[in-house]
Structures are given as structure tokens and as C-alpha cells.
PDB file with SEQRES, HELIX, SHEET and CRYST1 records, atoms N, CA, C and O in Angstrom:
SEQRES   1 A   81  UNK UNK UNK UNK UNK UNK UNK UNK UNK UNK UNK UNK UNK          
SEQRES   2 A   81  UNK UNK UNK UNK UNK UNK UNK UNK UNK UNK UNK UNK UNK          
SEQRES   3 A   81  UNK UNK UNK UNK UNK UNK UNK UNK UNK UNK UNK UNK UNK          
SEQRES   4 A   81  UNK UNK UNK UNK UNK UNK UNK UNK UNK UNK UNK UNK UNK          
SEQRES   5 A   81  UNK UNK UNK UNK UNK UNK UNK UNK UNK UNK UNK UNK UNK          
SEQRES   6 A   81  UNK UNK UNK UNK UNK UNK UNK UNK UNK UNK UNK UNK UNK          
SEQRES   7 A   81  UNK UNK UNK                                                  
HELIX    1 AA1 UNK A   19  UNK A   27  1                                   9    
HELIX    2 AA2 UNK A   30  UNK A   34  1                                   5    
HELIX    3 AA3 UNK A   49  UNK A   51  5                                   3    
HELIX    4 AA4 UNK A   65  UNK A   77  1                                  13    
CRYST1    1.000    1.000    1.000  90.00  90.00  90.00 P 1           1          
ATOM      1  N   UNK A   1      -9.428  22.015  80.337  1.00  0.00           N  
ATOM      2  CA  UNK A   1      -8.510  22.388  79.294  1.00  0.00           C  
ATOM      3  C   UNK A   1      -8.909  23.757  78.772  1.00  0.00           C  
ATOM      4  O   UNK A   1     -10.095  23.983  78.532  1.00  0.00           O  
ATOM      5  N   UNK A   2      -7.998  24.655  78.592  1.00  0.00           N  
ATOM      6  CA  UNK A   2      -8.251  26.030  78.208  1.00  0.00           C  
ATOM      7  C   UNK A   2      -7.116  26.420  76.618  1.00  0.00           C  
ATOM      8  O   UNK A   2      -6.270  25.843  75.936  1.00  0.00           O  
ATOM      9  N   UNK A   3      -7.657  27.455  76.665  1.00  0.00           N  
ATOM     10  CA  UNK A   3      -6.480  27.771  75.322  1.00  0.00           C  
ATOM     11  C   UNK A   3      -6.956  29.143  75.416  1.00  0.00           C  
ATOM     12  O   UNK A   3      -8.106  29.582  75.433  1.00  0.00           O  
ATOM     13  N   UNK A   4      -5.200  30.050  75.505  1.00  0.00           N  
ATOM     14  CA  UNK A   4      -5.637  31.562  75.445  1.00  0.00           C  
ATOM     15  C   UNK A   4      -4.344  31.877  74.592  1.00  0.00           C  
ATOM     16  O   UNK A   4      -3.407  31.096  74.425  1.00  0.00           O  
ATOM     17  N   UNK A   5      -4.429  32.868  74.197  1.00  0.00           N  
ATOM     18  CA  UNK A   5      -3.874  33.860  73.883  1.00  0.00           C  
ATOM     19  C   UNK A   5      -4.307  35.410  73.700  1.00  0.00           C  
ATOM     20  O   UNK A   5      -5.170  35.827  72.928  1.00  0.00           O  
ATOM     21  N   UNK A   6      -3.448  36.222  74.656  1.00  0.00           N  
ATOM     22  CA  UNK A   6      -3.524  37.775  74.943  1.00  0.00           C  
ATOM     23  C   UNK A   6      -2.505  38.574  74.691  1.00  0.00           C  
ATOM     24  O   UNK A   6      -1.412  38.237  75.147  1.00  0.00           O  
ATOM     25  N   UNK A   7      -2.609  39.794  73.925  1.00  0.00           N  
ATOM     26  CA  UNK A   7      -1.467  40.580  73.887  1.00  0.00           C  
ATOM     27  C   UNK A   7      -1.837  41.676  74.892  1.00  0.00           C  
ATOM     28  O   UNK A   7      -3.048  41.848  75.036  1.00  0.00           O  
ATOM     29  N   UNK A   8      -1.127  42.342  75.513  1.00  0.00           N  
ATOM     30  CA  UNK A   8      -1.384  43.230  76.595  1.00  0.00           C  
ATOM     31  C   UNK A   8      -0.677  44.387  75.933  1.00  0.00           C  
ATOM     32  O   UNK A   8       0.493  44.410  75.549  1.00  0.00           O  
ATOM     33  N   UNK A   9      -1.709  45.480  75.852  1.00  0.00           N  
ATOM     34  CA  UNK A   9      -0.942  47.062  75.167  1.00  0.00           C  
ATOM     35  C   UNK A   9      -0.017  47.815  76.965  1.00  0.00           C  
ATOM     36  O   UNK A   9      -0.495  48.192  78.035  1.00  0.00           O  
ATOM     37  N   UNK A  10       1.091  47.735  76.553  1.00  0.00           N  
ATOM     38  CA  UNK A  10       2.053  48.489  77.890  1.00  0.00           C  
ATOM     39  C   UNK A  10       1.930  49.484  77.009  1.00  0.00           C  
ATOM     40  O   UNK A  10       3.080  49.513  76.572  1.00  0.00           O  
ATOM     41  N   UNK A  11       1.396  50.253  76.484  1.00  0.00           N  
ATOM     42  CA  UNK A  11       2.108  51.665  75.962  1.00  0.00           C  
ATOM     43  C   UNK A  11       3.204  51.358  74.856  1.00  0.00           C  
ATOM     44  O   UNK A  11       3.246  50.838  73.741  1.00  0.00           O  
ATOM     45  N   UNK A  12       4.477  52.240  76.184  1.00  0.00           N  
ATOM     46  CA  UNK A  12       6.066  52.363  75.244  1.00  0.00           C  
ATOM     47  C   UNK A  12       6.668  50.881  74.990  1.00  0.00           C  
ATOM     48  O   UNK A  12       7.340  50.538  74.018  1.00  0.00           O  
ATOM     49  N   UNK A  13       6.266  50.070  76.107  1.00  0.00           N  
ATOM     50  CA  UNK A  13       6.775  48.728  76.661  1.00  0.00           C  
ATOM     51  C   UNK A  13       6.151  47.441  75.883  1.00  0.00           C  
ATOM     52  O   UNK A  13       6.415  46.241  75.797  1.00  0.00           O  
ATOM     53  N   UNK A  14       5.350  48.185  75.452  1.00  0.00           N  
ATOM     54  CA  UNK A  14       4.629  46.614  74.438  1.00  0.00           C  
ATOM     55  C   UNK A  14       5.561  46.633  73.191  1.00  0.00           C  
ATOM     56  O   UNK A  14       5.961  47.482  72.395  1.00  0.00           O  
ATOM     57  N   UNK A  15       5.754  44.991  73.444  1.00  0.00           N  
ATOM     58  CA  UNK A  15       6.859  44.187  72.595  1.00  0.00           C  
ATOM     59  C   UNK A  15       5.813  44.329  70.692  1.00  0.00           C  
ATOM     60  O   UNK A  15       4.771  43.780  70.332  1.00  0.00           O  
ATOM     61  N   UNK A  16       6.395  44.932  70.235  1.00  0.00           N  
ATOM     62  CA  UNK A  16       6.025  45.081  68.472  1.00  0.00           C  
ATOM     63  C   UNK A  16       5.734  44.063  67.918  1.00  0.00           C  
ATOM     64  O   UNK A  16       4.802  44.129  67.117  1.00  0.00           O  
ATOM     65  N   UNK A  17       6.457  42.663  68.147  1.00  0.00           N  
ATOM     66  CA  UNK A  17       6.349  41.505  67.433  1.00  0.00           C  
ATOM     67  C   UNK A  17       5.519  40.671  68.890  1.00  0.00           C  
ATOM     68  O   UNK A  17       5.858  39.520  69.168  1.00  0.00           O  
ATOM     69  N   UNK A  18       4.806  41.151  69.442  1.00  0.00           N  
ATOM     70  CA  UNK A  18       3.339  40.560  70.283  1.00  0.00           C  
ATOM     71  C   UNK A  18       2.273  40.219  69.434  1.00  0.00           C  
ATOM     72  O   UNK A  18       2.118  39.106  68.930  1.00  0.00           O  
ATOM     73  N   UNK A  19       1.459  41.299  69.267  1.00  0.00           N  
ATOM     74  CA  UNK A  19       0.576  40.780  67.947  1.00  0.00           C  
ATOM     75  C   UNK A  19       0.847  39.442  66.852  1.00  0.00           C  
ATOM     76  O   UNK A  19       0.214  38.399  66.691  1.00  0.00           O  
ATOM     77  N   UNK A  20       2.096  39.990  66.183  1.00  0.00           N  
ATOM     78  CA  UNK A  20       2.423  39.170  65.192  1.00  0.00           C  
ATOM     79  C   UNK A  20       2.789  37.329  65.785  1.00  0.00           C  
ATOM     80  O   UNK A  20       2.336  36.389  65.133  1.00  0.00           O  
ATOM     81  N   UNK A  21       3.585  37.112  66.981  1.00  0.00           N  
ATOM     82  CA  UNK A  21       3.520  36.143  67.774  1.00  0.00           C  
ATOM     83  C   UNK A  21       2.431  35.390  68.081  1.00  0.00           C  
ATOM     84  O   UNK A  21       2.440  34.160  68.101  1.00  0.00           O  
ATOM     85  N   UNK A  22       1.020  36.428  68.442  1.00  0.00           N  
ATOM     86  CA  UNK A  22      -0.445  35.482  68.801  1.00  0.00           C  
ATOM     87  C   UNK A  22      -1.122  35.051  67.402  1.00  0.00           C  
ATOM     88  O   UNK A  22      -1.918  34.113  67.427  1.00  0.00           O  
ATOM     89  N   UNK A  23      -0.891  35.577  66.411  1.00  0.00           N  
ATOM     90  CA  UNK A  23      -1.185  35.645  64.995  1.00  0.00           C  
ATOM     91  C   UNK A  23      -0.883  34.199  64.915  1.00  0.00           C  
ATOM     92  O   UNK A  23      -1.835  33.428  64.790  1.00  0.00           O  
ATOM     93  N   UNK A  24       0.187  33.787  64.967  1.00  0.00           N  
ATOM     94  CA  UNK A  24       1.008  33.255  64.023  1.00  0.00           C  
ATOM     95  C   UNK A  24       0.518  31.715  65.215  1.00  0.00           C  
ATOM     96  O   UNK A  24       0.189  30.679  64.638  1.00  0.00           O  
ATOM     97  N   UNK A  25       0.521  31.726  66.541  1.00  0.00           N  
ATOM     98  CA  UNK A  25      -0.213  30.731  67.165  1.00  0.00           C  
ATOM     99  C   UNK A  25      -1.290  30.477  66.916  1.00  0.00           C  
ATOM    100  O   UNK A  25      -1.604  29.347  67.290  1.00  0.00           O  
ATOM    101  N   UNK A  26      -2.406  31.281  66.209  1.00  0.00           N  
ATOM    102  CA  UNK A  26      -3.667  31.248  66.241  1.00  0.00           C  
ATOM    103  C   UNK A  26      -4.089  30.338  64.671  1.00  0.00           C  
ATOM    104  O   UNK A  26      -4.893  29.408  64.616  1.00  0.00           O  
ATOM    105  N   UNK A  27      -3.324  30.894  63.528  1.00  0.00           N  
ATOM    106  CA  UNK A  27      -3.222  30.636  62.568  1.00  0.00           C  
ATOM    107  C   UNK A  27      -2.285  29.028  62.310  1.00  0.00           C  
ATOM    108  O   UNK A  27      -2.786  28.336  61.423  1.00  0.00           O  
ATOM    109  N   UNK A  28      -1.618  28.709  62.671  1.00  0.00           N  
ATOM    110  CA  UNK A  28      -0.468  27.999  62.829  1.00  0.00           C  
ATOM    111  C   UNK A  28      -0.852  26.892  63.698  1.00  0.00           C  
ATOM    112  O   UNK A  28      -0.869  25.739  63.270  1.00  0.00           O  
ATOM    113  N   UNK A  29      -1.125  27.153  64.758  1.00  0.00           N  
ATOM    114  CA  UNK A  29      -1.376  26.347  65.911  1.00  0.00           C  
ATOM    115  C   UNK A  29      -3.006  25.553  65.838  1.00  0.00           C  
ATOM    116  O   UNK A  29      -3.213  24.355  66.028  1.00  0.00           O  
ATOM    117  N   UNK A  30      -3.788  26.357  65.586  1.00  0.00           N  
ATOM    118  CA  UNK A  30      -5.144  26.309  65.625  1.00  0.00           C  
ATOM    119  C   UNK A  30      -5.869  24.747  64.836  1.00  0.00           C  
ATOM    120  O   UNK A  30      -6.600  23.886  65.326  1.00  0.00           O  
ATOM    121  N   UNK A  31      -5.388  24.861  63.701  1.00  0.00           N  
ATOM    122  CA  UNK A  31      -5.536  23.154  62.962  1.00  0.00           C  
ATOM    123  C   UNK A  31      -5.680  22.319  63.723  1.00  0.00           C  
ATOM    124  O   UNK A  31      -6.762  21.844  64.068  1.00  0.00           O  
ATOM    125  N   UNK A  32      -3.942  21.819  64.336  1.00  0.00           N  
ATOM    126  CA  UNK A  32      -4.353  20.550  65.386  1.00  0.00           C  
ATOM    127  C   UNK A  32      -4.867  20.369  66.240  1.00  0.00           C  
ATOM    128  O   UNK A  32      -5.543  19.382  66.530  1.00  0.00           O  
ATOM    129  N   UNK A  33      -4.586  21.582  67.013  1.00  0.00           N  
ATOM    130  CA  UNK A  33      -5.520  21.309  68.047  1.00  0.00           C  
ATOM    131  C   UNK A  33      -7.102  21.330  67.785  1.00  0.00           C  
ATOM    132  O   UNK A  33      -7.790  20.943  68.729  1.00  0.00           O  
ATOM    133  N   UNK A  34      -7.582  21.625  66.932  1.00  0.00           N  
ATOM    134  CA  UNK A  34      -9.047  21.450  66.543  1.00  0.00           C  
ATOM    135  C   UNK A  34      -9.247  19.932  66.566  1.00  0.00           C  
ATOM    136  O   UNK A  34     -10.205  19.397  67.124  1.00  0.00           O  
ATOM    137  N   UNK A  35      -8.285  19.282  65.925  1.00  0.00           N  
ATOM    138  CA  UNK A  35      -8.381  17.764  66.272  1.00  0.00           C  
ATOM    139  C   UNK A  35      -8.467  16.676  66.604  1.00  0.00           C  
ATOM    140  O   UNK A  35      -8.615  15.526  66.189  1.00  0.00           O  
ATOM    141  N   UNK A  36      -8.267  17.615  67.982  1.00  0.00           N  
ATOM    142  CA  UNK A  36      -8.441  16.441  69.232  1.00  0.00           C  
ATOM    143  C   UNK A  36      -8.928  17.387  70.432  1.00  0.00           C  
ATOM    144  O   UNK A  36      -8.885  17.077  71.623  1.00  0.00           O  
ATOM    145  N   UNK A  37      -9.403  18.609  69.900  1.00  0.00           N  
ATOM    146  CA  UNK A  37     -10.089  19.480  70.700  1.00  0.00           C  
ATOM    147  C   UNK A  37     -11.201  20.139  70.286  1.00  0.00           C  
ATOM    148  O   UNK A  37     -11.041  21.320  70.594  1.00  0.00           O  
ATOM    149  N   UNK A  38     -12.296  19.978  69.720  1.00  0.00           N  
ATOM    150  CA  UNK A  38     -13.071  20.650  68.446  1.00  0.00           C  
ATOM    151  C   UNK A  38     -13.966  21.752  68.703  1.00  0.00           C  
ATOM    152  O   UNK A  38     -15.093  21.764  68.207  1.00  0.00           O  
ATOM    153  N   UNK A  39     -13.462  22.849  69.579  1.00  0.00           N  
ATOM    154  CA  UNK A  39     -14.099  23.493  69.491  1.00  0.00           C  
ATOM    155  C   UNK A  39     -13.936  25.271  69.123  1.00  0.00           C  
ATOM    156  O   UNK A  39     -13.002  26.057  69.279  1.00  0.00           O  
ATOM    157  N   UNK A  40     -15.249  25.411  68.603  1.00  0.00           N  
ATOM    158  CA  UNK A  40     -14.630  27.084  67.931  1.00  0.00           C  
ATOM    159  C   UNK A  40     -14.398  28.016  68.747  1.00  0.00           C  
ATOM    160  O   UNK A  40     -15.191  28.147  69.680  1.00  0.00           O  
ATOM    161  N   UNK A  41     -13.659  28.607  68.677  1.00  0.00           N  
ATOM    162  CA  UNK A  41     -13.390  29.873  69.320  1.00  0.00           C  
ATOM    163  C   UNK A  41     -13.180  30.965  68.751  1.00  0.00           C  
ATOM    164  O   UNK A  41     -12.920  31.930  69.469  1.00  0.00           O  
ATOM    165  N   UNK A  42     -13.231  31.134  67.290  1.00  0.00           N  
ATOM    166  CA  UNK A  42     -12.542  32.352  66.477  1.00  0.00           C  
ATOM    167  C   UNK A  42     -13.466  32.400  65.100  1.00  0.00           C  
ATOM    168  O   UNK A  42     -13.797  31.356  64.537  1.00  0.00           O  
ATOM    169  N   UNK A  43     -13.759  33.397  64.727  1.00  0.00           N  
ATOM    170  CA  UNK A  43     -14.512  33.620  63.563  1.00  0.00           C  
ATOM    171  C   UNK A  43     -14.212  32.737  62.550  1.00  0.00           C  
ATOM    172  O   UNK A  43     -12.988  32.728  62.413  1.00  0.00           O  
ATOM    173  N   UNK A  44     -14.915  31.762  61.540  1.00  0.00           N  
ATOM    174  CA  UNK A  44     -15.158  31.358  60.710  1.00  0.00           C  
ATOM    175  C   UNK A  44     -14.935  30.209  61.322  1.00  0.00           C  
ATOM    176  O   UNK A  44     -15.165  29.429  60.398  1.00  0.00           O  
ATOM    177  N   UNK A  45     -14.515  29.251  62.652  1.00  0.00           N  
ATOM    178  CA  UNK A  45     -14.407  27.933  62.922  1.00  0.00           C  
ATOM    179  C   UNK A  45     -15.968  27.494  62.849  1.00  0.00           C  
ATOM    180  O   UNK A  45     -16.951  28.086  62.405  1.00  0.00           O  
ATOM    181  N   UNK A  46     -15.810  26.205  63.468  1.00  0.00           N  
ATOM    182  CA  UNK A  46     -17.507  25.934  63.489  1.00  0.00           C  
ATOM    183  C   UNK A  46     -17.092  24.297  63.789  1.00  0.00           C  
ATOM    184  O   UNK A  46     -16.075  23.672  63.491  1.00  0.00           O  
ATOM    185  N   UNK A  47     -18.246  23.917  64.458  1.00  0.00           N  
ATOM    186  CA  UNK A  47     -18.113  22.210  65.350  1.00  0.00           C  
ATOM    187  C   UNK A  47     -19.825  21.830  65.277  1.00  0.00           C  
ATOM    188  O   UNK A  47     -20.845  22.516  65.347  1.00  0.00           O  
ATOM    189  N   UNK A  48     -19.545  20.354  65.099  1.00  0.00           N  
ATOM    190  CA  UNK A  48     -21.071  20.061  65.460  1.00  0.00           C  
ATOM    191  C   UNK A  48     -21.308  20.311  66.885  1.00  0.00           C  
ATOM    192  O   UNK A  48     -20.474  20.593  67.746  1.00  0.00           O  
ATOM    193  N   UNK A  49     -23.299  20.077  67.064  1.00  0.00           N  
ATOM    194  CA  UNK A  49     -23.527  20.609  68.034  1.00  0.00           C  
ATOM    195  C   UNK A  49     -22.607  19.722  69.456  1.00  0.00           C  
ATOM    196  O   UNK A  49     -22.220  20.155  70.541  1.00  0.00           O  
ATOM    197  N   UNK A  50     -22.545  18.827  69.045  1.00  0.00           N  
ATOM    198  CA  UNK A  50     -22.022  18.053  70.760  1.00  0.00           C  
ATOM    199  C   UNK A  50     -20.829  18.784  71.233  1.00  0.00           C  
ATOM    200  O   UNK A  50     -20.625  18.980  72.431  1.00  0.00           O  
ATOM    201  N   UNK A  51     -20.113  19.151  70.379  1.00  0.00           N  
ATOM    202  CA  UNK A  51     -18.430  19.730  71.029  1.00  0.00           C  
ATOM    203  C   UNK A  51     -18.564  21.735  71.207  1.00  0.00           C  
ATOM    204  O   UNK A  51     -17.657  22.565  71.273  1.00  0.00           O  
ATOM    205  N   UNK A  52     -19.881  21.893  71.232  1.00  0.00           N  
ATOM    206  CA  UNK A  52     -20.158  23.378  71.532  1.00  0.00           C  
ATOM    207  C   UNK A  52     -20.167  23.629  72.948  1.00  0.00           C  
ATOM    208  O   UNK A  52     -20.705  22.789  73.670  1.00  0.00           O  
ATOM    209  N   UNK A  53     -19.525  24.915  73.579  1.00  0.00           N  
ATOM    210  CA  UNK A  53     -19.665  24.806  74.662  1.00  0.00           C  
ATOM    211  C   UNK A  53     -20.914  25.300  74.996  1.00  0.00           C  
ATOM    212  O   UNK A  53     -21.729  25.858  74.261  1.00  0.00           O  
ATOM    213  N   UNK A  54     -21.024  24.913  76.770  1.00  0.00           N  
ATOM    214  CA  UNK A  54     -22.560  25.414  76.698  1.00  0.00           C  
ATOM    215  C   UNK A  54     -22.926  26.642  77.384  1.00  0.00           C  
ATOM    216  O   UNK A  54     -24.007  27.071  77.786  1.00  0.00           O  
ATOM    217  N   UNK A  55     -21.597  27.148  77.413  1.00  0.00           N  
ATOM    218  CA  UNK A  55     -21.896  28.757  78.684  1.00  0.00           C  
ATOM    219  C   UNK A  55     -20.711  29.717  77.704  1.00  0.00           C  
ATOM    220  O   UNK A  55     -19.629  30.079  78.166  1.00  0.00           O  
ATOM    221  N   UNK A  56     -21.253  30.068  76.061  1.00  0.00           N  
ATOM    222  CA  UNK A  56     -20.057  30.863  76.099  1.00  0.00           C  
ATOM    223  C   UNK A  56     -19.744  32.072  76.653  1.00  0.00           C  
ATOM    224  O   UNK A  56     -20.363  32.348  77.680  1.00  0.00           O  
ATOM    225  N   UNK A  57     -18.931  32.886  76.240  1.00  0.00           N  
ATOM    226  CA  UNK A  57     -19.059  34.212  77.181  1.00  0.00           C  
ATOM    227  C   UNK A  57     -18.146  35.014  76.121  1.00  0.00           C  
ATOM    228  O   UNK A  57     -17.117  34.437  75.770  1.00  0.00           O  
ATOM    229  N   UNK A  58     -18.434  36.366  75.540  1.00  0.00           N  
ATOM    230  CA  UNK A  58     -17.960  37.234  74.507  1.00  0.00           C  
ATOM    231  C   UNK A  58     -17.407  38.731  76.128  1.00  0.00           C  
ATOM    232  O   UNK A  58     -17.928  38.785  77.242  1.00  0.00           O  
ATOM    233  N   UNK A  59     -16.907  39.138  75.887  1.00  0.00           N  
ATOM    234  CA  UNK A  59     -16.716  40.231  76.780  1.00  0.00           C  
ATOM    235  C   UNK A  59     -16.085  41.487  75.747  1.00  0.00           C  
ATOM    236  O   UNK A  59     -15.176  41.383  74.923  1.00  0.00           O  
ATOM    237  N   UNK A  60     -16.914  42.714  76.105  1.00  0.00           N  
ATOM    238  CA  UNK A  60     -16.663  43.735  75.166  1.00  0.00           C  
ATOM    239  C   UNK A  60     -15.672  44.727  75.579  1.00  0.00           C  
ATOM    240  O   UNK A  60     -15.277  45.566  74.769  1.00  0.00           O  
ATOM    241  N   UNK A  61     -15.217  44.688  76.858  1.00  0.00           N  
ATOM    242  CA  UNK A  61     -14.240  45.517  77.456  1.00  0.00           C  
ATOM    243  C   UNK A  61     -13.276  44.827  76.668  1.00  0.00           C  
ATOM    244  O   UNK A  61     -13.521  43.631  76.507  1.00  0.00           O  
ATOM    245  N   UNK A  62     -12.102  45.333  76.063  1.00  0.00           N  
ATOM    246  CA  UNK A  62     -10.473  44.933  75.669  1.00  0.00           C  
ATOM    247  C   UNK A  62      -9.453  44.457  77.661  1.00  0.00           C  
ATOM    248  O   UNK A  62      -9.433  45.128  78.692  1.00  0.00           O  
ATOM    249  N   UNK A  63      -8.903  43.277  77.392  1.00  0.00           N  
ATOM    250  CA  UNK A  63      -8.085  43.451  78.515  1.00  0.00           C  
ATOM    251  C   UNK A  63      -6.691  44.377  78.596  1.00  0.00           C  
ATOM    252  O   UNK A  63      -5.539  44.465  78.172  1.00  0.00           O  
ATOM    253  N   UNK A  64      -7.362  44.796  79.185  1.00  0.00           N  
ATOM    254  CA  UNK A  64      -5.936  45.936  79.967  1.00  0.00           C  
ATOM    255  C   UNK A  64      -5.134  45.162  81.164  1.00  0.00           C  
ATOM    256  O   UNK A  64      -5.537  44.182  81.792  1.00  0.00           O  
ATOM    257  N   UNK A  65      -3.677  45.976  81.343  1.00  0.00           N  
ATOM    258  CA  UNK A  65      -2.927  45.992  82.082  1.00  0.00           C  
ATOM    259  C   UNK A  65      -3.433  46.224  83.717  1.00  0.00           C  
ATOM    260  O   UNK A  65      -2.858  45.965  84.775  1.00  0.00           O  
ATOM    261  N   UNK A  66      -4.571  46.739  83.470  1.00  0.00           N  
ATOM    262  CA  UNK A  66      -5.439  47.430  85.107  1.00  0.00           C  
ATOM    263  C   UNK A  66      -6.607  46.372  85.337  1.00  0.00           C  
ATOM    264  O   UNK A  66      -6.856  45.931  86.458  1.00  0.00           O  
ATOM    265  N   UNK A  67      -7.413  45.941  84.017  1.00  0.00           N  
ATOM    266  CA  UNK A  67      -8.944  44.789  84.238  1.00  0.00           C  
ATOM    267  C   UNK A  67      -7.882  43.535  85.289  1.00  0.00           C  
ATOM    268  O   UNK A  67      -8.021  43.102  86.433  1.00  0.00           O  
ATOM    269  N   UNK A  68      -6.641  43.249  83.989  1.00  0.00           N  
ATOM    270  CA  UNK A  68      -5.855  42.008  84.552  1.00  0.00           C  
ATOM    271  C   UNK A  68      -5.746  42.056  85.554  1.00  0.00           C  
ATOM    272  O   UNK A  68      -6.297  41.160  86.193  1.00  0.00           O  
ATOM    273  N   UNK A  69      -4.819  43.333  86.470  1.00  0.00           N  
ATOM    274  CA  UNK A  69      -4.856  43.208  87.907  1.00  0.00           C  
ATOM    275  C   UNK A  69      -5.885  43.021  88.422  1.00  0.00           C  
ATOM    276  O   UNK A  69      -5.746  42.009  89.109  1.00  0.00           O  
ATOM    277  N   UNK A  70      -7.340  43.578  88.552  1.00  0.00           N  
ATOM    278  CA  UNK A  70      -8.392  43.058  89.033  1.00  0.00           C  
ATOM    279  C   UNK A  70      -8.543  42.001  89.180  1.00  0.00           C  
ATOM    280  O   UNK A  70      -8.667  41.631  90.347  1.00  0.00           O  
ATOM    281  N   UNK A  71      -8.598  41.152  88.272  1.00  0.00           N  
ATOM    282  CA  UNK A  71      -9.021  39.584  87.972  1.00  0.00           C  
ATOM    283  C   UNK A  71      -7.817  38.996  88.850  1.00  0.00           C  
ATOM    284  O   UNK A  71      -8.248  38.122  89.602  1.00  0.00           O  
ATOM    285  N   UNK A  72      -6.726  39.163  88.956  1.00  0.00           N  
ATOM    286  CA  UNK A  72      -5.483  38.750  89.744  1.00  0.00           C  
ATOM    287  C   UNK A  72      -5.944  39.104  91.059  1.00  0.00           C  
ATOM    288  O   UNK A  72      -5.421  38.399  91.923  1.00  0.00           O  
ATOM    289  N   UNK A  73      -6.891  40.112  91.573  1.00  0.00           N  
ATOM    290  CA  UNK A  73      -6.718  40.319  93.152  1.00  0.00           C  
ATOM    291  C   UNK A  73      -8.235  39.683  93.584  1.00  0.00           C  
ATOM    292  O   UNK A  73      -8.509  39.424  94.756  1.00  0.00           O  
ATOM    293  N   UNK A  74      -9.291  39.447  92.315  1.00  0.00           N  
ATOM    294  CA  UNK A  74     -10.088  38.763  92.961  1.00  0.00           C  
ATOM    295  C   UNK A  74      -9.450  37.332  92.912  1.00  0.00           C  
ATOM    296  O   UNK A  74      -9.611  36.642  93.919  1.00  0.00           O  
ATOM    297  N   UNK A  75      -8.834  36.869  91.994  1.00  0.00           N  
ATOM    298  CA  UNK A  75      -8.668  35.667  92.194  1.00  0.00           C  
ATOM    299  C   UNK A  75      -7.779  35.396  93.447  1.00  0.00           C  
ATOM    300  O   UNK A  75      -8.063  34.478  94.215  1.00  0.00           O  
ATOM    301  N   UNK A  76      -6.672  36.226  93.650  1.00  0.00           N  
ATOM    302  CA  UNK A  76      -6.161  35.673  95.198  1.00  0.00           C  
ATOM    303  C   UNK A  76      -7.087  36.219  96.201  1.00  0.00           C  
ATOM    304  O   UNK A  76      -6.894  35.758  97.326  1.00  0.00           O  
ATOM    305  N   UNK A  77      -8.492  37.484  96.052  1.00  0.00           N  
ATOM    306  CA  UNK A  77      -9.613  37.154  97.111  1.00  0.00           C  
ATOM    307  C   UNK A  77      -9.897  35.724  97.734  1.00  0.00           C  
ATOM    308  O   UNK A  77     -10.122  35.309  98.871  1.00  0.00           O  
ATOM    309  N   UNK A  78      -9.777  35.130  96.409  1.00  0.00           N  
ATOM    310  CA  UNK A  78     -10.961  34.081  96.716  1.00  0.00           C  
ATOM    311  C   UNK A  78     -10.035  32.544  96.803  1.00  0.00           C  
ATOM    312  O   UNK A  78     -10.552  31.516  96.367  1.00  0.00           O  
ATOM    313  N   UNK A  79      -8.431  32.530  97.497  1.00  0.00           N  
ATOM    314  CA  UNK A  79      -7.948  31.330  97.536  1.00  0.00           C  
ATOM    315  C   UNK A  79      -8.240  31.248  99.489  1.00  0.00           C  
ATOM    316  O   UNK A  79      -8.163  32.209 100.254  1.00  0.00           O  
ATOM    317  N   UNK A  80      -8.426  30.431  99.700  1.00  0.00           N  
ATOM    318  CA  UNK A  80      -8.295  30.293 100.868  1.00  0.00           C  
ATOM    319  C   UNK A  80      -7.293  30.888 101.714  1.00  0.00           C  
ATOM    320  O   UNK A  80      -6.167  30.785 101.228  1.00  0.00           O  
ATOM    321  N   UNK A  81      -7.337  31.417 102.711  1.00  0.00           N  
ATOM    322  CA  UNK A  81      -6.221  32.046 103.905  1.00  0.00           C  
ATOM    323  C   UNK A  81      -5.260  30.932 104.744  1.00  0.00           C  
ATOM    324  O   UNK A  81      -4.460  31.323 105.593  1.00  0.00           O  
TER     325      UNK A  81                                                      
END                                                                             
């Protein structure tokens, strides 16, 4: 089970009400699913120790429109032929 949300900067092409859209999932959304999913992912959450994951991972690069393709061409690297 995963949970994302990404806004991707296109430049001219990035939709204005993007930001405000992941906002409003993050804020909005975030409650219940803590409920039957308990774990933090966002500044000020917090879980006892059992529902912590155990490999987190912070990444300091921002995703771009160019990292994404990467991650898209290793991942079809690596499906079987």
C-alpha cells in the first residue's frame, strides 16, 4: 500500500490549481486514512513505534519532469523482455 501525491512544475503548462489540489488531499484526506493506516509521512504526524516504517527514505533532489522520465525508463529497464 502506498500513498503519493506530486505536483510536477511544466513551466507554462503547470495547471495553477495543482498545488492547491495536493493541499487540499493532504490536509483533507490525511485523517482517515491515518486510521486504518498509521503511518507518518508529513511534518507534525507521529505513530507509535510498531506502525513506523523501517527503511524510510527523504530525497533532496525536487521531482522534475526529466528525474520522472528516468525512473520511468529504469523501471521499464527492469520489466522482463
Amino acid at each position: 500500500m502506498t500513498e503519493s501525491v506530486a505536483v510536477i512544475d511544466k513551466g507554462d503548462r503547470t495547471n495553477p490549481l495543482a498545488m492547491e489540489m495536493a493541499q487540499c488531499i493532504i490536509e483533507n484526506g490525511r485523517s482517515e486514512l491515518l486510521e486504518s493506516y498509521p503511518v507518518p509521512l508529513y511534518e507534525g504526524e507521529a505513530a507509535d513505534e510498531a506502525n513506523r516504517s523501517g527503511n524510510p527514505k527523504t530525497f533532496a533532489e525536487k521531482l522534475t519532469v526529466e528525474l520522472l522520465e528516468k525512473h520511468q525508463e529504469l523501471s521499464e529497464s527492469c520489466k522482463p523482455q
